[in-house]
N, C-alpha and C positions, 0 to 999 in steps of 0.2 A: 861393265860388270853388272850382272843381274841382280838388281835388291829389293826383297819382299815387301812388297806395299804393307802396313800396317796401319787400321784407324785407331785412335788413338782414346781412351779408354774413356773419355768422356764422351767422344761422340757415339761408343757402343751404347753410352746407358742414354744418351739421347733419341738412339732409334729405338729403342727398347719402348723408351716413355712413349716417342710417336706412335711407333706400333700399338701401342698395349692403350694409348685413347681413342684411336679410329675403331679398336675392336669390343671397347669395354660396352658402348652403347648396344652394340647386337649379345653379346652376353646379359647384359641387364635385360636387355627386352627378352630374349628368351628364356631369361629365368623367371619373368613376371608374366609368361602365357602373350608376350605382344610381339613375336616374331614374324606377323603380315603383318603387324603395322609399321614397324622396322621396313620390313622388306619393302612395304610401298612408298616409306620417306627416302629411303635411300633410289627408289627408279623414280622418283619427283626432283632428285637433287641430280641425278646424271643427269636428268631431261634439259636442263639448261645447258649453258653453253658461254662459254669464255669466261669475263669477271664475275660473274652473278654465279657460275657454278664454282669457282674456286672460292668465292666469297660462304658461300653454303655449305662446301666441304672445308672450309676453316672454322667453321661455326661448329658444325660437326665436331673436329677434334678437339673446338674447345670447351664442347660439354661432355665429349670423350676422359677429359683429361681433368675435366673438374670432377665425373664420376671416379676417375682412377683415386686422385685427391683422398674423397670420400672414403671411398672402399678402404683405400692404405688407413686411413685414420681410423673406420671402425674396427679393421686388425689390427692394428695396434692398442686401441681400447681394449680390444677382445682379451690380447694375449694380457695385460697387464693384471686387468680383472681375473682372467683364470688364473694367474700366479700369484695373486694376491688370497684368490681361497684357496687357492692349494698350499698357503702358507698359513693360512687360517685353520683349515686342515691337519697340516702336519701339526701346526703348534697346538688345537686340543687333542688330536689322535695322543701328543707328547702327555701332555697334562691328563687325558683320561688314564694312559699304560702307567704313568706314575701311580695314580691314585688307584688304578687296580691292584698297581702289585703291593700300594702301601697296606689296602684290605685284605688281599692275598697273606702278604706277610702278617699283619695282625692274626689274623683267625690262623696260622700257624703257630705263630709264636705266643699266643695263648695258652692251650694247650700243653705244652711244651713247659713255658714256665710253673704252667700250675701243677704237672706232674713235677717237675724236678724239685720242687717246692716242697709237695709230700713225700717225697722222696726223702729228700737231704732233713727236714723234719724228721722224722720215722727212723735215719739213720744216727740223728743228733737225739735221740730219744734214748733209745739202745744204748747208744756209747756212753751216757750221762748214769743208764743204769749199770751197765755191768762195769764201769769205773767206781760207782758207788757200792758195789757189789765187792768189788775186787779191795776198795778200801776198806771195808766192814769184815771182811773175812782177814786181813791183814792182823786189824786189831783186834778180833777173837780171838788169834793166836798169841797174839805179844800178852791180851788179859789172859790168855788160860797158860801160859807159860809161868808170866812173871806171879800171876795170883788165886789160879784156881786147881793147878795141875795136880796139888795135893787131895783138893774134895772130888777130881770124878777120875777114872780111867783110864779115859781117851780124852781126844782133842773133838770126837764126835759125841760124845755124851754129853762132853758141856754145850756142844752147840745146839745138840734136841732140848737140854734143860735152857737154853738161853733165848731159843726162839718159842718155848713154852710161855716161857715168864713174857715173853712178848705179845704175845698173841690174845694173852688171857687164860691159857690151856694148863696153867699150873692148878695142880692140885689146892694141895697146902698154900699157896698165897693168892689170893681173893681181895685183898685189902690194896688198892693201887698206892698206897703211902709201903706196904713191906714191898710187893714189886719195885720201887724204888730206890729202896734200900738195898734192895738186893741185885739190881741192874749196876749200883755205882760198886757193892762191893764192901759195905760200911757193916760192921760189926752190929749186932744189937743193940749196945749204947752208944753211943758218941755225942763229940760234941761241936758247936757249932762248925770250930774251927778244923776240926778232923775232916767235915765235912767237905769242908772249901778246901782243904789240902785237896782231900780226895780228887776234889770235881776236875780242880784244876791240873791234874797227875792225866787225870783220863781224856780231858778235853784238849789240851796241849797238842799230842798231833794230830787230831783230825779237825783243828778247829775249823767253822767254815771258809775265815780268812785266810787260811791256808790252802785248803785242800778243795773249798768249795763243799757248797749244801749237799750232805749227806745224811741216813738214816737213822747212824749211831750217834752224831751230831745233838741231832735234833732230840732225839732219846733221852740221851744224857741232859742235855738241857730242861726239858721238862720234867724228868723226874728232880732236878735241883731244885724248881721254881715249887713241885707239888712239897716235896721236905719241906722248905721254908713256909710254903705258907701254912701246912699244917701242924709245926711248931712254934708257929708265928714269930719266924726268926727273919727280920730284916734283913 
């Protein structure tokens, strides 16, 4: 029965190696410009005959095979070196895209917060007032129901006479002690104690521990503090 000769896989990378040192010396010469002088070692080395030329093409392949040697070693040098910066490479290409996009991101998100900033300010502005608004106009009504519905009108005349007496725009009071008096509500005489009733009837719900700093609040208060001190009632 006919069975396939096979060499067997070390003696293929053995003729490989032979091959590849008998041919490495005419490749190095002619990569270095010395291809007649190659060509004349090699018709000096057939010139001989029997031991002395086998002895000189052994020699041949064994500086064939010590170039191969070399060569393999500086590719392999080579390759390691080029993966080593091309990991040097990738690893700053990493570390610059980080840092660009952390710049990138800042100078976005600058912007960004400092509008929403004025934003939400501007909007917390507003609300602070027309809740302050909304509470001030509450207690107009509850004073001009429970105590003044008798001296005007409307609910709109006391408010022009209340933000007169506010502003300064009243006629007839000039005197910031009767604006005072007349902001709480206090008859022409009274007395200490009428007074503190008073204050404390009118500042009860809108105090600012309750309801937070408002305008009628604050109002109210100072005209308390100018009463006292210009009756120099402790």
């Amino acid at each position: 029965m006919y069975r396939e000769t096979q060499i067997p896989g070390g003696g293929l990378t053995l003729l490989a190696l032979l091959a590849l040192s008998f041919l490495m010396p005419g490749w190095i010469a002619a990569l270095l410009g010395l291809g007649s002088a190659h060509a004349a070692l090699v018709a000096w080395i057939t010139g001989h005959e029997g031991l002395p030329c086998i002895g000189l093409w052994l020699c041949y392949g064994a500086i064939g095979f010590a170039m191969l040697i070399v060569a393999a070693i500086g590719a392999f040098t080579a390759c390691i070196a080029l993966m080593r910066g091309l990991a040097i490479v990738k690893a700053w290409g990493v570390r610059a895209s980080h840092a660009i996009a952390g710049i990138l991101g800042e100078l976005l998100y600058w912007p960004v917060q400092l509008l929403s900033e004025r934003v939400w300010d501007a909007l917390q502005q507003q609300y602070a007032r027309l809740f302050a608004f909304l509470r001030e106009q509450h207690e107009l009504r509850r004073m001009y129901s429970e105590e003044y519905a008798g001296d005007y009108p409307s609910f709109r005349a006391f408010q022009r006479d209340y933000y007169a007496h506010q502003h300064g725009q009243a006629a007839t009071e000039t005197d910031p002690l009767q604006q005072a008096i007349t902001l709480m509500g206090l008859p022409h005489r009274f007395t200490r104690d009428e007074m503190k009733r008073r204050f404390n009837l009118l500042i009860a719900p809108i105090h600012p521990d309750k309801v937070g700093p408002n305008g009628l609040a604050t109002q109210l208060i100072d005209a308390y503090k100018l009463i006292c001190s210009r009756k120099a009632w402790q």
